[in-house]
Structure formats: C-alpha cells, structure tokens
C-alpha positions in Angstrom: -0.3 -42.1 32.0 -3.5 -39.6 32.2 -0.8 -36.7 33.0 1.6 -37.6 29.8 -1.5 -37.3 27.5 -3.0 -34.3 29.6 0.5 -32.6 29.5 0.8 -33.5 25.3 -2.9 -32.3 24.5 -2.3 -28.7 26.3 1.1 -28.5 24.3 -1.2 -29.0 21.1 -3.3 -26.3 22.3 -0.7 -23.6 23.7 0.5 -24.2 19.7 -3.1 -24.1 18.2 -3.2 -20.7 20.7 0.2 -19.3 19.0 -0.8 -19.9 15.8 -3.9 -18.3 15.7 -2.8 -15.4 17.4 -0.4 -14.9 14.7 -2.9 -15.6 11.9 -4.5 -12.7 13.4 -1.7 -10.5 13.6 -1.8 -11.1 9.5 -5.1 -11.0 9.1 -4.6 -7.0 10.8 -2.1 -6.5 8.4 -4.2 -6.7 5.3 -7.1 -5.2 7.0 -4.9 -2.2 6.8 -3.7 -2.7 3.8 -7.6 -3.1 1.9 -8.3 0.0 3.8 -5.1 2.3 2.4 -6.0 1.2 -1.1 -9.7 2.0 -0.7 -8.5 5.3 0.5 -6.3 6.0 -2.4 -8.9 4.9 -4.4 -11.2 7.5 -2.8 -8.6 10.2 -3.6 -8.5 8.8 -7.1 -12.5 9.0 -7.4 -12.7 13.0 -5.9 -9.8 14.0 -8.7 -11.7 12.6 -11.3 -10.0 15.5 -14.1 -6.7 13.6 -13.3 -7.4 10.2 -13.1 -10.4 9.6 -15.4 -9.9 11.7 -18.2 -5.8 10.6 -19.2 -4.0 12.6 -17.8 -2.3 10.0 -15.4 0.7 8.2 -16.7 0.2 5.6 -18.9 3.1 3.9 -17.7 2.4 2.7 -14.1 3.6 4.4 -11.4 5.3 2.5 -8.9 6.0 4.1 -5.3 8.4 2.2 -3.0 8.3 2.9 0.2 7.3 7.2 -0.1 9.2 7.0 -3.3 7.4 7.8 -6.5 8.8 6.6 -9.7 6.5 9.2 -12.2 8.9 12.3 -12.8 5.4 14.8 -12.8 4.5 12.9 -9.7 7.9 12.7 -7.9 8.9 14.5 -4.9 9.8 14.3 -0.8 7.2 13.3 1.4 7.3 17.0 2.9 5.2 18.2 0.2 7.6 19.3 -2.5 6.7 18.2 -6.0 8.0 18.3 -9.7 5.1 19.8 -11.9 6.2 20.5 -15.3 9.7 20.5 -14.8 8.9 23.6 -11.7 10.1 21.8 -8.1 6.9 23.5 -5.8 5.4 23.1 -2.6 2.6 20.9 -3.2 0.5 21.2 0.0 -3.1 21.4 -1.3 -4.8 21.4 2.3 -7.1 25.0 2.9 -4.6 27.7 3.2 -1.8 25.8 1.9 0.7 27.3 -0.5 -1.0 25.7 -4.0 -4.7 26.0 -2.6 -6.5 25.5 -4.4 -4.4 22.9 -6.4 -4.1 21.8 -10.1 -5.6 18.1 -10.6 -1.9 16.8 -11.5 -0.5 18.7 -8.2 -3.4 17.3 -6.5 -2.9 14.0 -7.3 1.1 14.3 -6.4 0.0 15.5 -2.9 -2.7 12.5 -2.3 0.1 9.7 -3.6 2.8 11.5 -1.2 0.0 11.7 1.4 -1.4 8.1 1.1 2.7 6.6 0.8 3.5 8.0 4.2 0.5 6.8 6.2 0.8 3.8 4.1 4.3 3.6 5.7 3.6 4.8 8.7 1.2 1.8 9.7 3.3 -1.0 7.7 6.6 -0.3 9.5 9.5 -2.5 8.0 7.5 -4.2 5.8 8.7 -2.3 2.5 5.5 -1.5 0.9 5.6 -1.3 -2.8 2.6 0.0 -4.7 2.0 0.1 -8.4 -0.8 1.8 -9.8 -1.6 1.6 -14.1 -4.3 3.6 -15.5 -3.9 2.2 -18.9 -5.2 5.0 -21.6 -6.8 3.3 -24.4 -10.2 2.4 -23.2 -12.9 4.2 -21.8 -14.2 4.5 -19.0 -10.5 4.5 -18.4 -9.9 1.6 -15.5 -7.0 1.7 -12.8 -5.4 -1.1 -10.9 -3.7 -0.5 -7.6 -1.3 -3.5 -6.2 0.3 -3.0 -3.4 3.0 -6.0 -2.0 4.3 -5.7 1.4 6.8 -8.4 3.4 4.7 -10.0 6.1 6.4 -11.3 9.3 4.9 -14.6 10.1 5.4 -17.6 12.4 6.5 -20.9 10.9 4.7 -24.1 11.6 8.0 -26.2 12.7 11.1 -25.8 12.2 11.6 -27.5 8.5 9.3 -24.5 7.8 11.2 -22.3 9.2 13.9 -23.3 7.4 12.2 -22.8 4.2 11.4 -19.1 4.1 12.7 -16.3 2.7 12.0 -13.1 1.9 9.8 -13.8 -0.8 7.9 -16.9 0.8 5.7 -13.9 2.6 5.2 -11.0 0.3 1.9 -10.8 -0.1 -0.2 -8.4 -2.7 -3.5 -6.7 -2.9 -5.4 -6.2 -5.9 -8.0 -3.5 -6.0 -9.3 -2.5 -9.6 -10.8 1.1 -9.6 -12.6 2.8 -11.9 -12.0 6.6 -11.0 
C-alpha cells in the first residue's frame, strides 16, 4: 500500500516537474520578446526627427513576420527600401551605401533590422508587430504590440483538446514616448 501511494505522489511530481519546465520555456519567450520591443523602442528614442516630430505614419504600421505594411517603410530584409517612391539600398551602418542616412531611411533600416532578429529568435511563432504613433497630440506617444503564437503544454488531455491557434497568441504592450 506505501508503494501505490509512493509511486502516485512521484507521478504528481514528475507532472508538477513538466509543467514548470514548460512555464519556463514561456516565461523565456516573452523575456525575449519585452527585450526586442525595448530595443526598438531604443531605436525609436535615438531617431527622434522621425518618430517624435510626425513624420511617422499616422496609420499604424504593421510588420508580419519581416514584412512591413508602410509603403515609405517597405522593403526586403536585405536592406532595400522604398523612400519616396526611389527603391535604395538602405544600409545605414558606417560605410554603408546611405551613411549617413535620412531619419525616414533610418527608421526603414531599424524596423527591417529589429523584424529579422525579432524573427530570428521567435522561430515559427509568426510574430506580428504593430506600431501607431498617432499625430494629434504632443509629445506625440507610440504604442508597439507585438503578438506571437506560443507553443505550450496542455494540462490533460480535455485541454488539449481545447486549443487552437488562437488559445496561445499572446501580445506585448509597450507604450513609448520617442
């Protein structure tokens, strides 16, 4: 009888063991994810001429996956962006063919930058990121949201059964003020 409930209390803590080695496979995830937006919000704080005085869309700009949705914005992640209707190579690194860069060419090369690593450490989990700069107040105020689908572990199998896509898409929030 001792063995039985030995054998059913280590069950409950091999399970207790998976699950919280999942949790903190999520928790990693949007570690990651807090960190990317903070560092396209830094980008959005050092080109201040773009972002803070207008000149950003006032529509949001939505990038799925390394896709960017703004025309001015738009472009491959290999650097080439639409500027005023002129497809250029918008690499604005030292020594790079725009250096030193326009604020609006600038800001194309830190969203296509910022989308790939984005990417790059979210794997298959489709990131989509929308970023409004609404014009009409000021200081003007930007909100990045960024949703993601997150692989998790279900609790039984009536849970498991339950999920879909849409059951584990979280979002981050960060409001910035460039």
């Amino acid at each position: 009888m001792a063995l039985v409930i030995t054998a059913i209390g280590l069950l409950g803590i091999a399970k207790i063991q998976a699950l919280a080695y999942a949790n903190t496979g999520t928790a990693s995830v949007r570690s990651l994810v807090a960190i990317q937006a903070a560092g396209l919000a830094s980008a959005m704080h050092a080109n201040r001429s773009y972002w803070a005085t207008g000149s950003a869309p006032n529509t949001p700009i939505v990038i799925t996956g390394a896709v960017i949705s703004d025309a001015t914005l738009a472009g491959t992640a290999t650097g080439t962006c639409v500027l005023g209707g002129v497809t250029t190579f918008c690499d604005c690194m030292l020594g790079g063919a725009l250096a030193p860069c326009t604020p609006a060419s600038m800001a194309a090369f830190d969203l296509h930058t910022w989308a790939t690593a984005l990417n790059a450490q979210l794997g298959n989990s489709n990131p989509i990121t929308t970023i409004a700069c609404p014009t009409g107040g000021t200081p003007i105020n930007c909100t990045i949201v960024v949703t993601w689908i997150e692989k998790s572990i279900a609790l039984n199998t009536q849970a498991a059964a339950a999920t879909t896509t849409a059951t584990f898409a979280p979002t981050y929030t960060l409001y910035v003020q460039p």
